[in-house]
N, CA, C and O atoms as a GROMACS GRO file, in nm:
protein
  592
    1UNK      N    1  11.865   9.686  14.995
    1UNK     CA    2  11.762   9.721  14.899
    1UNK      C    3  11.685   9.596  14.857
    1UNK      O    4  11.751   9.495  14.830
    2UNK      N    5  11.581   9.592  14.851
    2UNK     CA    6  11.458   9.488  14.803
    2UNK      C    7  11.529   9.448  14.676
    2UNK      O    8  11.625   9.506  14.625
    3UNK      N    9  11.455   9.317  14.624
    3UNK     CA   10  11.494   9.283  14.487
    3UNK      C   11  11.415   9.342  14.384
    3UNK      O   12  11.463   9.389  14.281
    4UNK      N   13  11.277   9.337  14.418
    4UNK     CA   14  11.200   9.392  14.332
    4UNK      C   15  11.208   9.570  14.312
    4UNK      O   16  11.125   9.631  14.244
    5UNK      N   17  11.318   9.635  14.381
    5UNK     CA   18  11.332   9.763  14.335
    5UNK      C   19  11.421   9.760  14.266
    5UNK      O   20  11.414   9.837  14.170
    6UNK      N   21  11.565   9.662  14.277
    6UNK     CA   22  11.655   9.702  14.190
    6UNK      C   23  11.610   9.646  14.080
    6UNK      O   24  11.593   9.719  13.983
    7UNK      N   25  11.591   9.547  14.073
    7UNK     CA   26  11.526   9.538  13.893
    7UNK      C   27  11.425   9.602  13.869
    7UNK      O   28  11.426   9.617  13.747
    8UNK      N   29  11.322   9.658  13.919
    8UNK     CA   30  11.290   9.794  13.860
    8UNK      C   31  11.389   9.901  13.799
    8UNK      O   32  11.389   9.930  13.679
    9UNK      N   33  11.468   9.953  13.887
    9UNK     CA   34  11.536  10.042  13.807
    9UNK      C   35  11.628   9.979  13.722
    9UNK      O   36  11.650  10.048  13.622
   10UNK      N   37  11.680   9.890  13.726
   10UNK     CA   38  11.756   9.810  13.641
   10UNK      C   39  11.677   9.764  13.506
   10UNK      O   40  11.731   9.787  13.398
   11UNK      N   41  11.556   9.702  13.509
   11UNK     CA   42  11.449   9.710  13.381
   11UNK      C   43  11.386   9.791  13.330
   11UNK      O   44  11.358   9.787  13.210
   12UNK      N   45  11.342   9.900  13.427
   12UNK     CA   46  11.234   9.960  13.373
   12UNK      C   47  11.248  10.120  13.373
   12UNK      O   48  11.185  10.194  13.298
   13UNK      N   49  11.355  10.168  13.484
   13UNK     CA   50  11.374  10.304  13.508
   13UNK      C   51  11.300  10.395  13.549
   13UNK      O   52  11.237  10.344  13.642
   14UNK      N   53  11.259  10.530  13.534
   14UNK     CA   54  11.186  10.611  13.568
   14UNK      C   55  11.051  10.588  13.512
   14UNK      O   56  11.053  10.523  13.408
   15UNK      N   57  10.943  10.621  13.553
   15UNK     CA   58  10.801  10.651  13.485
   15UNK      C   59  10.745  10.779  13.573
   15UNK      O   60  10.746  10.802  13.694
   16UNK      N   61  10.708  10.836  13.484
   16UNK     CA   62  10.613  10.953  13.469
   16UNK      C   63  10.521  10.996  13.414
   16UNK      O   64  10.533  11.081  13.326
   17UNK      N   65  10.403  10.946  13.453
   17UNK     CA   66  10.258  10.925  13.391
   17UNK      C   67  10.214  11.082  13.410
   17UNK      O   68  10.134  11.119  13.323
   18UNK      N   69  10.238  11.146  13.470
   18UNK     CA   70  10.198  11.277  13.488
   18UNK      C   71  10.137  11.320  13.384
   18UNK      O   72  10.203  11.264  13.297
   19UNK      N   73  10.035  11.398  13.314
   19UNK     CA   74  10.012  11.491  13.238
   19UNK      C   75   9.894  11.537  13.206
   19UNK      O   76   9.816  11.580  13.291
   20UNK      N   77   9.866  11.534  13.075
   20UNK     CA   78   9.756  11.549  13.029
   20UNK      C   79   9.680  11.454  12.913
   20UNK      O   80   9.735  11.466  12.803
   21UNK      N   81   9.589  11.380  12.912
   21UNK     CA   82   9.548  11.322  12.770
   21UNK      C   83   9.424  11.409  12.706
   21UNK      O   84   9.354  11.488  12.771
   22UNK      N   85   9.408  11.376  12.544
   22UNK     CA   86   9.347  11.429  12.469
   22UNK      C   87   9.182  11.483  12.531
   22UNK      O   88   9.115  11.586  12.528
   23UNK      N   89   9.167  11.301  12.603
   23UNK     CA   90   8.997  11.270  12.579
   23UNK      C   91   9.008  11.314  12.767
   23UNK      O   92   8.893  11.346  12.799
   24UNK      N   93   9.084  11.322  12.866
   24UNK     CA   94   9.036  11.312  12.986
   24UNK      C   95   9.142  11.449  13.039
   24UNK      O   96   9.264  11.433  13.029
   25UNK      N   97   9.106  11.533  13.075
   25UNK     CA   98   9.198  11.685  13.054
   25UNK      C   99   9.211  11.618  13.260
   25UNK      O  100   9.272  11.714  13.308
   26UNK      N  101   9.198  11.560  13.331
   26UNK     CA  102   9.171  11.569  13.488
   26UNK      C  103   9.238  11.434  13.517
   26UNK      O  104   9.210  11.371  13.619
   27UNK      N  105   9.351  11.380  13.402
   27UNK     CA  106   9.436  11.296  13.446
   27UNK      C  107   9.504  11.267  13.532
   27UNK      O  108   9.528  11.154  13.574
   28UNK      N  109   9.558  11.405  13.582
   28UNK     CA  110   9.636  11.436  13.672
   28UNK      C  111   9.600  11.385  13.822
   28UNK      O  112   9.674  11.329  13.903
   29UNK      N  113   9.447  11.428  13.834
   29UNK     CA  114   9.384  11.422  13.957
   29UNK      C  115   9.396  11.250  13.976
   29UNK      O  116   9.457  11.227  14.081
   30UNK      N  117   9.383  11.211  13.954
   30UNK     CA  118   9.368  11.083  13.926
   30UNK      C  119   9.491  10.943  14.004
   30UNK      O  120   9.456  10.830  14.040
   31UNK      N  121   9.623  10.997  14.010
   31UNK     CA  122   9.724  11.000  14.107
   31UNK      C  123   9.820  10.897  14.006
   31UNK      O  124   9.840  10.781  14.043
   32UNK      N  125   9.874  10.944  13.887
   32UNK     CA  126   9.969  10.892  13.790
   32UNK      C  127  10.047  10.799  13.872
   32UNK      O  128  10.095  10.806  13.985
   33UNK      N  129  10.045  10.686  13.757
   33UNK     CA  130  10.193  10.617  13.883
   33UNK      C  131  10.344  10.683  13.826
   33UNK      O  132  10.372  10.723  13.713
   34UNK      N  133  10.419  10.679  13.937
   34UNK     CA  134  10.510  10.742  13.926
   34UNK      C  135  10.661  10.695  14.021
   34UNK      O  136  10.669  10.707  14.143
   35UNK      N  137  10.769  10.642  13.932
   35UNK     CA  138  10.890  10.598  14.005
   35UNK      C  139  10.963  10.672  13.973
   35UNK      O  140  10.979  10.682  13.851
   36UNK      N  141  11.047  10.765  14.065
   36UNK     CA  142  11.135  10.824  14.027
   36UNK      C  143  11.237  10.819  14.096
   36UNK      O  144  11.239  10.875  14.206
   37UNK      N  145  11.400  10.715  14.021
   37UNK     CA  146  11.503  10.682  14.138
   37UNK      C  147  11.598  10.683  14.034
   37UNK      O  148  11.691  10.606  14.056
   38UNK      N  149  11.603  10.737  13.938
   38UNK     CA  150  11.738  10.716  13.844
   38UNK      C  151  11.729  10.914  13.779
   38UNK      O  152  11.817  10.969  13.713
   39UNK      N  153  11.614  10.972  13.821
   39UNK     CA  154  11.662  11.115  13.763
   39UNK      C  155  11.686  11.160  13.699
   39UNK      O  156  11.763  11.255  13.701
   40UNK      N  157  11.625  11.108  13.597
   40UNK     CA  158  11.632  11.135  13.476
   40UNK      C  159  11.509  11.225  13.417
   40UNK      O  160  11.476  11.217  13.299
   41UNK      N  161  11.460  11.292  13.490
   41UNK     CA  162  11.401  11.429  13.430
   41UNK      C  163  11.508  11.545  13.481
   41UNK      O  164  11.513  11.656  13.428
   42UNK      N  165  11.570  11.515  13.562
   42UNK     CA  166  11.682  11.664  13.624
   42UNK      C  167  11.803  11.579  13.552
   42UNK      O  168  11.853  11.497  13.629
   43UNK      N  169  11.851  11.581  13.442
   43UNK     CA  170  12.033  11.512  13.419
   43UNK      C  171  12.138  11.574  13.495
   43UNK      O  172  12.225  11.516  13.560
   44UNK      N  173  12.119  11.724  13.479
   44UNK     CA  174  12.186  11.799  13.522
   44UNK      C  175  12.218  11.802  13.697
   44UNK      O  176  12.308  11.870  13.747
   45UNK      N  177  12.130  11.718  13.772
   45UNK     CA  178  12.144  11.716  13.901
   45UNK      C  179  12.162  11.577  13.939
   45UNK      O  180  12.057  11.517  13.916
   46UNK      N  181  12.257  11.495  13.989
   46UNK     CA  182  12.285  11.417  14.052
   46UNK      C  183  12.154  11.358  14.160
   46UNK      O  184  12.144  11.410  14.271
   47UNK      N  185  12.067  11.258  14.121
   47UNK     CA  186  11.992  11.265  14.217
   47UNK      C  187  12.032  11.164  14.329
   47UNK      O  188  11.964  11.148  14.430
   48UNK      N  189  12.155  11.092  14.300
   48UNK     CA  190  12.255  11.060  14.452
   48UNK      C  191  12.278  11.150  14.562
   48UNK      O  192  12.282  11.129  14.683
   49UNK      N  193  12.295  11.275  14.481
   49UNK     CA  194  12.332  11.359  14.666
   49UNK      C  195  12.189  11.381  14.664
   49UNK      O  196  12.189  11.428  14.778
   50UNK      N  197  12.088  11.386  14.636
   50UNK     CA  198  11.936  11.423  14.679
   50UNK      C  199  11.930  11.309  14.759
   50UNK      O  200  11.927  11.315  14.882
   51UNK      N  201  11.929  11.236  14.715
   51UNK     CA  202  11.886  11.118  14.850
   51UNK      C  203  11.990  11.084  14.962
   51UNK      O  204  11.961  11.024  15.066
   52UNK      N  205  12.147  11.140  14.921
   52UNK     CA  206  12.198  11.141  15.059
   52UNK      C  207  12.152  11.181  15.128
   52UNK      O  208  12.101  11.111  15.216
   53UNK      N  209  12.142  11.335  15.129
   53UNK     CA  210  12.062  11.424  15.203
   53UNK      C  211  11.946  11.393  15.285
   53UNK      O  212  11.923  11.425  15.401
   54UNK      N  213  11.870  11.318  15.195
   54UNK     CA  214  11.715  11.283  15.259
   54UNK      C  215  11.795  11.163  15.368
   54UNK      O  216  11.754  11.159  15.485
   55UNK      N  217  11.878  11.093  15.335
   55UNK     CA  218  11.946  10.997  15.435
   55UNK      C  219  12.027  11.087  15.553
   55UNK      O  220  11.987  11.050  15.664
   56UNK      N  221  12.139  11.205  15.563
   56UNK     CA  222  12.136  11.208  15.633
   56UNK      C  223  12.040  11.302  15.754
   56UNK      O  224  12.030  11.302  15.877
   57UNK      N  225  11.981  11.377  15.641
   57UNK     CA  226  11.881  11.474  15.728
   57UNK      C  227  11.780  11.338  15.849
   57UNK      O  228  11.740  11.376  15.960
   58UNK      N  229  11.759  11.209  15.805
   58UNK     CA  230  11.694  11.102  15.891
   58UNK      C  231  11.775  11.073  16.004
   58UNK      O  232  11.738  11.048  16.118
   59UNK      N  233  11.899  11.081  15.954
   59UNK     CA  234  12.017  10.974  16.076
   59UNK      C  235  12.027  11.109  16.167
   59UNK      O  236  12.102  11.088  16.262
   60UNK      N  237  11.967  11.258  16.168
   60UNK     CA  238  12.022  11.353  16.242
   60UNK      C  239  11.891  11.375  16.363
   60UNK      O  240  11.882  11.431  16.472
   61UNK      N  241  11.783  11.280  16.257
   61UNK     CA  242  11.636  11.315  16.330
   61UNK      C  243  11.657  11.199  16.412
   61UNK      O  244  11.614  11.206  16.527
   62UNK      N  245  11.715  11.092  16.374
   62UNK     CA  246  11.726  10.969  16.465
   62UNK      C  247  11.789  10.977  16.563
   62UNK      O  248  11.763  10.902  16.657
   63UNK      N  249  11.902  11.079  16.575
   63UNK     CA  250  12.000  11.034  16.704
   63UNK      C  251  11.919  11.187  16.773
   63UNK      O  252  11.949  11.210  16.890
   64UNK      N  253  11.843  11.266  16.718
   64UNK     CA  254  11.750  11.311  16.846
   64UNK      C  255  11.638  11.223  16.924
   64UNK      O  256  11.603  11.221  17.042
   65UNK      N  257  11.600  11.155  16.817
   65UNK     CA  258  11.482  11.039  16.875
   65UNK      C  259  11.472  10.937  16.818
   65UNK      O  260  11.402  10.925  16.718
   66UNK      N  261  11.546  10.835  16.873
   66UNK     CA  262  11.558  10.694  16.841
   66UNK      C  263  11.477  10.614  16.782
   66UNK      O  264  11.502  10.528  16.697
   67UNK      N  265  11.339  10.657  16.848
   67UNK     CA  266  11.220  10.572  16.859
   67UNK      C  267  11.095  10.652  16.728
   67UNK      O  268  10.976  10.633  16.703
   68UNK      N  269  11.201  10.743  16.675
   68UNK     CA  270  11.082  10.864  16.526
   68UNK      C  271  11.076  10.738  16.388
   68UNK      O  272  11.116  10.622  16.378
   69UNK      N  273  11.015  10.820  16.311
   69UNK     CA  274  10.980  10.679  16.170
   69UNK      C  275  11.080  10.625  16.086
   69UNK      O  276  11.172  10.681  16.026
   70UNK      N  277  11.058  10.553  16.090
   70UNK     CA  278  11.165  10.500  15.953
   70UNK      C  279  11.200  10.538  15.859
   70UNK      O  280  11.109  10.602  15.806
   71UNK      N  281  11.293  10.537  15.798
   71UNK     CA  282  11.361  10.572  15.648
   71UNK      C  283  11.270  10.584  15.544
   71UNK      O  284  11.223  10.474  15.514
   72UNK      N  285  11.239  10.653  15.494
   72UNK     CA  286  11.131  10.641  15.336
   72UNK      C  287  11.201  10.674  15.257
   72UNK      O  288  11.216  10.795  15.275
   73UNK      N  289  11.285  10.628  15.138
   73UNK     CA  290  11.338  10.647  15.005
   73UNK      C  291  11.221  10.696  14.927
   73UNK      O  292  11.122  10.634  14.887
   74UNK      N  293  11.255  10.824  14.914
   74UNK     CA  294  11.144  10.933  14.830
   74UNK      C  295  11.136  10.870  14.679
   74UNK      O  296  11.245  10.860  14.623
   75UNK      N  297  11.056  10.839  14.628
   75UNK     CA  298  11.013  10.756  14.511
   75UNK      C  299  10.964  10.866  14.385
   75UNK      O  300  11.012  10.887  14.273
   76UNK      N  301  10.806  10.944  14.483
   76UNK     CA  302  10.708  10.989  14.367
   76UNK      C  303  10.662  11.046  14.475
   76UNK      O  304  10.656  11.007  14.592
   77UNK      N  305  10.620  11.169  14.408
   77UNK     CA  306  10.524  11.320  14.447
   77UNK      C  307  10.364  11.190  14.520
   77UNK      O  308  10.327  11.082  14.475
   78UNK      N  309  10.315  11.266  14.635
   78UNK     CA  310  10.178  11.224  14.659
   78UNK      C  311  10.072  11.263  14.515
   78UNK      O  312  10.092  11.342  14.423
   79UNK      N  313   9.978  11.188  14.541
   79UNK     CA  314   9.868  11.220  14.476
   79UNK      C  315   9.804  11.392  14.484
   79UNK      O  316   9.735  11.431  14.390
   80UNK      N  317   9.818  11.435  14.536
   80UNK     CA  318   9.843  11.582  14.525
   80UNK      C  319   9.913  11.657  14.469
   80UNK      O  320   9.878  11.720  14.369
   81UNK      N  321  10.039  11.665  14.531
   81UNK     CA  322  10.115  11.695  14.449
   81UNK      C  323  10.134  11.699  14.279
   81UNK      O  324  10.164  11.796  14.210
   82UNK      N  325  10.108  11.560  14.239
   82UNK     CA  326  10.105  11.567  14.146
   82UNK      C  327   9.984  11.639  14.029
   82UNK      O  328   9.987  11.671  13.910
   83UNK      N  329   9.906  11.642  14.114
   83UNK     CA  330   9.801  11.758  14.049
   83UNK      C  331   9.796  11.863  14.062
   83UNK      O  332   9.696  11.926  14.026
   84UNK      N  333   9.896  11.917  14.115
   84UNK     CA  334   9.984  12.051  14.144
   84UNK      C  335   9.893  12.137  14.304
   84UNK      O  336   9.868  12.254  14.330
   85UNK      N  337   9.872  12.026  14.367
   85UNK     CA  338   9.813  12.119  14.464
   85UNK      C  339   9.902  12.045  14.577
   85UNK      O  340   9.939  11.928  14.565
   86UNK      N  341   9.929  12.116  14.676
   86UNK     CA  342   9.990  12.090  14.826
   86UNK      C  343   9.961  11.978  14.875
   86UNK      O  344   9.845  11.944  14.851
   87UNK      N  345  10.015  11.913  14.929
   87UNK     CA  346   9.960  11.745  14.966
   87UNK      C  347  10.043  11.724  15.097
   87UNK      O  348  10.068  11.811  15.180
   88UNK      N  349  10.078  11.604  15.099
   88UNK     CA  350  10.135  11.526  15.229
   88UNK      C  351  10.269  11.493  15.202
   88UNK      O  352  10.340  11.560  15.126
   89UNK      N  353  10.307  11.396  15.261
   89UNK     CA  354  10.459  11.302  15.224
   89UNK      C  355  10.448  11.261  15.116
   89UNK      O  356  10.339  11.240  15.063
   90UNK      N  357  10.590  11.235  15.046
   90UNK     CA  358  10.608  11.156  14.885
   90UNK      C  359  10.597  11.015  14.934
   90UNK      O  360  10.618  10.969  15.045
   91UNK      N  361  10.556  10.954  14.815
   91UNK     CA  362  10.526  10.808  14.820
   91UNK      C  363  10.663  10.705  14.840
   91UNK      O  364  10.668  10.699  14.717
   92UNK      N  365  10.767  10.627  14.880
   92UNK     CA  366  10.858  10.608  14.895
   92UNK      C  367  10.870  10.450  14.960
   92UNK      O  368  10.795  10.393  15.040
   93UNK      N  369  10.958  10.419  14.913
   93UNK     CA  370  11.057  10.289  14.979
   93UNK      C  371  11.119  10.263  15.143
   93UNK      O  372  11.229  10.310  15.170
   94UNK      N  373  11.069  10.214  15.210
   94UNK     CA  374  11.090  10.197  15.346
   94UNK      C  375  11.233  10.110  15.375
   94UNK      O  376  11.229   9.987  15.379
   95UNK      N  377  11.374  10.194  15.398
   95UNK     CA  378  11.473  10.120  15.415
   95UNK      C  379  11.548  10.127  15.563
   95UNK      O  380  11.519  10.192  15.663
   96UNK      N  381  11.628  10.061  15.544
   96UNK     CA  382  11.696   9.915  15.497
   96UNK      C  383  11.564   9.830  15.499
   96UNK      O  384  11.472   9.851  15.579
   97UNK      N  385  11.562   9.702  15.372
   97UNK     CA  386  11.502   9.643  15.391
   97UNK      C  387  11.553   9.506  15.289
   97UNK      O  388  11.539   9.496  15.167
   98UNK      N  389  11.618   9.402  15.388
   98UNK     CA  390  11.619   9.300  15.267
   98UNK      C  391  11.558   9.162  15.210
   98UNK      O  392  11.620   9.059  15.185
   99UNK      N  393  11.440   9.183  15.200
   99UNK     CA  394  11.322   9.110  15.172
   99UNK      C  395  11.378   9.154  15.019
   99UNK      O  396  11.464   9.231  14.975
  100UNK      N  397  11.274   9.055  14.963
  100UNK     CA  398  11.279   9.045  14.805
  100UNK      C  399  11.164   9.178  14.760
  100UNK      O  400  11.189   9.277  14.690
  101UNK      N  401  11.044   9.145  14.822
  101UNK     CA  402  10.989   9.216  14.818
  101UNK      C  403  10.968   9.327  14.882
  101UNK      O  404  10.918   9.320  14.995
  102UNK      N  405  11.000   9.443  14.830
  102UNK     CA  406  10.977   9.571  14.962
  102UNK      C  407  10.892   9.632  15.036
  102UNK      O  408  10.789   9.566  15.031
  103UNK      N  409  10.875   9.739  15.116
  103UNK     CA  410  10.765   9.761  15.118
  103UNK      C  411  10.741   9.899  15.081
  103UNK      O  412  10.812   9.984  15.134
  104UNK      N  413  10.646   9.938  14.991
  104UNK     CA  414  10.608  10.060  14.957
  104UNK      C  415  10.503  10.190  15.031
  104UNK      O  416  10.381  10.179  15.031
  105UNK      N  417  10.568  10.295  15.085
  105UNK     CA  418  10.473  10.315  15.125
  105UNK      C  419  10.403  10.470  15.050
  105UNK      O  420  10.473  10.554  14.992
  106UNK      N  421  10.290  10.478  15.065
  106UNK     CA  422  10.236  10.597  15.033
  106UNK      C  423  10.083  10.628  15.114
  106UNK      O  424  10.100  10.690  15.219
  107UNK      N  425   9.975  10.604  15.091
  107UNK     CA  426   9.872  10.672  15.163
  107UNK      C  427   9.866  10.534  15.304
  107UNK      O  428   9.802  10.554  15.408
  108UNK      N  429   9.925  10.433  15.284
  108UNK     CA  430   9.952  10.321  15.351
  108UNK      C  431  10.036  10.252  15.310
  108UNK      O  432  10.113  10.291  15.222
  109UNK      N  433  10.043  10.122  15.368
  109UNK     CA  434  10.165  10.078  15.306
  109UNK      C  435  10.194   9.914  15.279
  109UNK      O  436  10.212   9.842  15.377
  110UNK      N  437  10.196   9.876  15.187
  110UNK     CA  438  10.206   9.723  15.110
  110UNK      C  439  10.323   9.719  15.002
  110UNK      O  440  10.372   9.817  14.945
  111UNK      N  441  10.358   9.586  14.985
  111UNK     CA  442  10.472   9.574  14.911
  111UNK      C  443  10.434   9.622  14.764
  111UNK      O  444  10.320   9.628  14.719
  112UNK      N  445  10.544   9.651  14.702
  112UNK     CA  446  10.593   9.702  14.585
  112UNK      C  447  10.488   9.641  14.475
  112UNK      O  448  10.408   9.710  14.412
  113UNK      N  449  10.503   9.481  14.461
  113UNK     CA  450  10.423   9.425  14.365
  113UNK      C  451  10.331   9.446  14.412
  113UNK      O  452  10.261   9.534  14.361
  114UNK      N  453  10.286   9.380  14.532
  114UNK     CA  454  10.116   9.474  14.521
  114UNK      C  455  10.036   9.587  14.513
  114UNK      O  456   9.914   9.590  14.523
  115UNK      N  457  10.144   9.720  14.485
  115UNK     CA  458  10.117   9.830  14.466
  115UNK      C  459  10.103   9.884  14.320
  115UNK      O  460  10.042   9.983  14.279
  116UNK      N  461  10.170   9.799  14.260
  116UNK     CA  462  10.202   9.812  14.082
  116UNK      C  463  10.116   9.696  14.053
  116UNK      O  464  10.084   9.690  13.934
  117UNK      N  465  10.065   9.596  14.135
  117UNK     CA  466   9.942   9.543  14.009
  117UNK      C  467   9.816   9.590  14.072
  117UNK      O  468   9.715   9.552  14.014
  118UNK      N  469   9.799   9.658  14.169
  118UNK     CA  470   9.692   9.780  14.198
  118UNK      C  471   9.678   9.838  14.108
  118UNK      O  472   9.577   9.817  14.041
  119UNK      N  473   9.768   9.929  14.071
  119UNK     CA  474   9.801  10.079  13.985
  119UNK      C  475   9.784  10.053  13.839
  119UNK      O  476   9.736  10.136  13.762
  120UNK      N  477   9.838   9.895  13.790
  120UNK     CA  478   9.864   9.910  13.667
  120UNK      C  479   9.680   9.814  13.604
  120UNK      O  480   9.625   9.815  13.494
  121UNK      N  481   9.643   9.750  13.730
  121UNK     CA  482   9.498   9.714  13.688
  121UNK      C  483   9.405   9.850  13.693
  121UNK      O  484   9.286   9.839  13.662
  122UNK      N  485   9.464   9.994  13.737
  122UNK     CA  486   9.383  10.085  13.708
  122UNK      C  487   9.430  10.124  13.556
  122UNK      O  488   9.371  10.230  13.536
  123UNK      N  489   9.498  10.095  13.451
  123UNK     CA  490   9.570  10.146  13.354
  123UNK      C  491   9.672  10.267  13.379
  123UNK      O  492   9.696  10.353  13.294
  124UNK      N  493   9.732  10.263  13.511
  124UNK     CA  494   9.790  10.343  13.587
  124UNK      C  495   9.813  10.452  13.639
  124UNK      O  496   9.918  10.511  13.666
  125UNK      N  497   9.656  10.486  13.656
  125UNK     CA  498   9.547  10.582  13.701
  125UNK      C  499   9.491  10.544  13.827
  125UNK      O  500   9.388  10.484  13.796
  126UNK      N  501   9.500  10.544  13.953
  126UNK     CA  502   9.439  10.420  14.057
  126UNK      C  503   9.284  10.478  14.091
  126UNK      O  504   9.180  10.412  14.094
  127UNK      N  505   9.313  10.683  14.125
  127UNK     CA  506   9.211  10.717  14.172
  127UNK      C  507   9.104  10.787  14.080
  127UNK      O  508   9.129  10.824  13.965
  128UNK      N  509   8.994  10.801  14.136
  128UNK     CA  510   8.914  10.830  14.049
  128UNK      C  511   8.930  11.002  14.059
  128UNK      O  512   8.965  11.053  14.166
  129UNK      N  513   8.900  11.094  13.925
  129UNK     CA  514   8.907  11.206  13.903
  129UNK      C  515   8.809  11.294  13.896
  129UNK      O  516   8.830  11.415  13.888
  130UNK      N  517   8.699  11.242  13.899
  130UNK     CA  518   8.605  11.326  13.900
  130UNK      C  519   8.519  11.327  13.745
  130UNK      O  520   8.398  11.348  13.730
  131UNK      N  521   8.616  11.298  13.646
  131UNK     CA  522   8.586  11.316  13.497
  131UNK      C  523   8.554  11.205  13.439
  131UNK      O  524   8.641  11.121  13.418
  132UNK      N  525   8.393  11.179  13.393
  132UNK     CA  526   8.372  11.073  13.321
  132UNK      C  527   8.454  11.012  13.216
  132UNK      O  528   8.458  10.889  13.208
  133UNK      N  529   8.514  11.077  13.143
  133UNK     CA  530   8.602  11.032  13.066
  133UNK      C  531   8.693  10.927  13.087
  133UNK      O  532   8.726  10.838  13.009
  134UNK      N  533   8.750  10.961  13.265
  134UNK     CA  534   8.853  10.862  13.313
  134UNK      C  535   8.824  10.690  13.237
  134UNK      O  536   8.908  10.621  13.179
  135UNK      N  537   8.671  10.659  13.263
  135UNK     CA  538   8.644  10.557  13.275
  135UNK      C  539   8.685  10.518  13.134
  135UNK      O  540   8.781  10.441  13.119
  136UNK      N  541   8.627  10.561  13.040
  136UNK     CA  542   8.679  10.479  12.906
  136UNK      C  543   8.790  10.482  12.842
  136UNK      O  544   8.818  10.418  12.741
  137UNK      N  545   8.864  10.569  12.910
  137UNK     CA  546   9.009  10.596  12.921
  137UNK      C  547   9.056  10.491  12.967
  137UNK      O  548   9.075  10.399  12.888
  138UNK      N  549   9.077  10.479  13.058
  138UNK     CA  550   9.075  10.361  13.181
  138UNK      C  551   9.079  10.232  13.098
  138UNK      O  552   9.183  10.172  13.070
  139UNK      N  553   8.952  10.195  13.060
  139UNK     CA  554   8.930  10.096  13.029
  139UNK      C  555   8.997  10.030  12.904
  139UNK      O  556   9.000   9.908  12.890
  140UNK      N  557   9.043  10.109  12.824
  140UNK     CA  558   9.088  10.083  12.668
  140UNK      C  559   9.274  10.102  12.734
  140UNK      O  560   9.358  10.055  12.656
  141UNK      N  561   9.334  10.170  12.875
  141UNK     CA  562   9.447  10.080  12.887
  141UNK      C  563   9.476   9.912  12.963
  141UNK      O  564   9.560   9.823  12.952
  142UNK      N  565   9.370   9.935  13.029
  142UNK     CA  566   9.382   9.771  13.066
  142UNK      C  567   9.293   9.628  13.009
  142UNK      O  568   9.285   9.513  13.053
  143UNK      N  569   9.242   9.683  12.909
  143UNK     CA  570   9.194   9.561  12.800
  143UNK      C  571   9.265   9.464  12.776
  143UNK      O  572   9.198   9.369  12.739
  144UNK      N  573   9.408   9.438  12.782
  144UNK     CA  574   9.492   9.350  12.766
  144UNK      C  575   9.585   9.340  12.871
  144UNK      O  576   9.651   9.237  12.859
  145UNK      N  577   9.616   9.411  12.973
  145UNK     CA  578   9.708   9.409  13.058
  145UNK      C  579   9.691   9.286  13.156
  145UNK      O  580   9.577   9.257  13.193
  146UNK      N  581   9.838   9.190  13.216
  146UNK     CA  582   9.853   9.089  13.250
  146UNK      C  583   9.922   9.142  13.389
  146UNK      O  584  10.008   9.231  13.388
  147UNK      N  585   9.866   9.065  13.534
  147UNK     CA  586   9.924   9.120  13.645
  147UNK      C  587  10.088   9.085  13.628
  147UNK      O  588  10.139   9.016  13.540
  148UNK      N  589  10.133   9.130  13.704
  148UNK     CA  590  10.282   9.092  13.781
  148UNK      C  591  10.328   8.943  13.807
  148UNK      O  592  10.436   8.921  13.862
   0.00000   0.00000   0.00000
């Protein structure tokens, strides 16, 4: 595991930007950042055997085809998804990997810190929504925010 994921979950834990705000109702669209590896919106479900699973359902696709994609540690819903419409693959952690820094992937793929001081210089909103509002929304969370 990367360094910069375990002290994520070790500092910072889950985030779930998902929702709705007062002034911009099309937040959603917008593609919340979102880590989810400690499961703590389901308590009741162990999200260890969820990701066994996603581990061994890979090692079963691998020993049919050696040469298929790599491991993605399921992280966060796509940008779709999270606006409740049908989308693609979840955004996720590419393992084994023991670099400090990992690599993250989702609509492409770059390491971890450079994906979170992307996200968090959007006020952690990256894409645009369609709704003017975003913008001064937007703007009044990263007035003070300091990169990574």
């Amino acid at each position: 595991m990367p360094m910069t994921l375990l002290s994520w979950v070790r500092i910072v834990g889950d985030v779930w930007l998902v929702g709705t705000h007062p002034e911009w109702a099309a937040s959603a669209a917008a593609d919340p950042l979102v880590i989810e590896l400690e499961g703590t919106r389901y308590p009741d479900s162990p999200i260890r055997d969820w990701f066994t699973e996603e581990w061994d359902g890979w090692q079963e696709q691998q020993a049919e085809d050696p040469d298929g994609d790599l491991f993605v540690l399921p992280a966060a819903p796509d940008r779709f998804h999270k606006d409740n419409t049908s989308g693609g693959m979840p955004y996720g952690f590419i393992l084994p990997d023991t670099c400090v820094d990992g690599l993250f992937s989702w609509e492409t793929t770059m390491s971890f810190v450079s994906y979170l001081n992307w996200v968090f210089s959007e006020g952690g909103f990256p894409w645009p929504s369609g709704d003017d509002a975003q913008w001064q929304v937007r703007h009044h969370l990263v007035k003070d925010m300091l990169p990574l």
